[in-house]
Residue, then its C-alpha position, 0 to 999 in steps of 0.5 A: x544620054x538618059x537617066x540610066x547611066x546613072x543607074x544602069x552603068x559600071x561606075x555608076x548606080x542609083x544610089x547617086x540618085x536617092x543621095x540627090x532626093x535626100x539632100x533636095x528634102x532633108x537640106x533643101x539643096x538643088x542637086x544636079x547630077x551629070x554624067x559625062x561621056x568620054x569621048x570616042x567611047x559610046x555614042x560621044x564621036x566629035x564631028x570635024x568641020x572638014x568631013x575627015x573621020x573621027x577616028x583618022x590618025x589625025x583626029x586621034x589626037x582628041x582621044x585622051x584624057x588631057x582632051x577629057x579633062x577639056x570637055x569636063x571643064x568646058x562643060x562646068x564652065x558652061x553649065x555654070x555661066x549659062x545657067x544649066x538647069x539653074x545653076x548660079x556662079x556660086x554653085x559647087x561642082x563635087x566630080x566623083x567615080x571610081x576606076x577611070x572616072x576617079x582619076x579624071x575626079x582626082x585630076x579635075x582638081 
């Protein structure tokens, strides 16, 4: 994924990124800004090990929002305890979105 999906995107817009520029100038504050992708929707399709389709009966199972809220967590545990672009084991995570990527917000929680 590329910066336009925080510009360009439904539930998304630039003012995520000037709020990011405002916080680093006026607070000094390292702002990090992410936008995950559903997967299944897009170009997010799982690869299995075994070759099968991602989009087999079986593999289906993965398209939901429990498996969502998953990878969500999976990746703040990630990006904080690796390091991802700085990030320290005191660093706050705020998730935000309207419409679906609000519930999956709400939920995170």
């Amino acid at each position: 994924l590329t910066r336009h999906v925080l510009v360009d995107s439904v539930h998304c817009s630039g003012d995520m990124l000037e709020l990011a520029s405002l916080l680093h100038i006026q607070y000094g504050l390292d702002v990090h800004l992410y936008a995950l992708e559903h997967r299944y929707y897009g170009q997010s399709y799982p690869e299995f090990e075994d070759g099968t389709s991602p989009v087999s009966n079986a593999n289906l199972r993965y398209l939901s929002s429990r498996q969502a809220l998953a990878d969500m967590a999976h990746f703040v545990s990630t990006a904080i305890h690796q390091g991802e672009g700085g990030a320290e084991s005191n660093t706050r995570v705020i998730t935000f979105g309207g419409s679906y990527p609000g519930m999956m917000s709400a939920w995170s929680r």
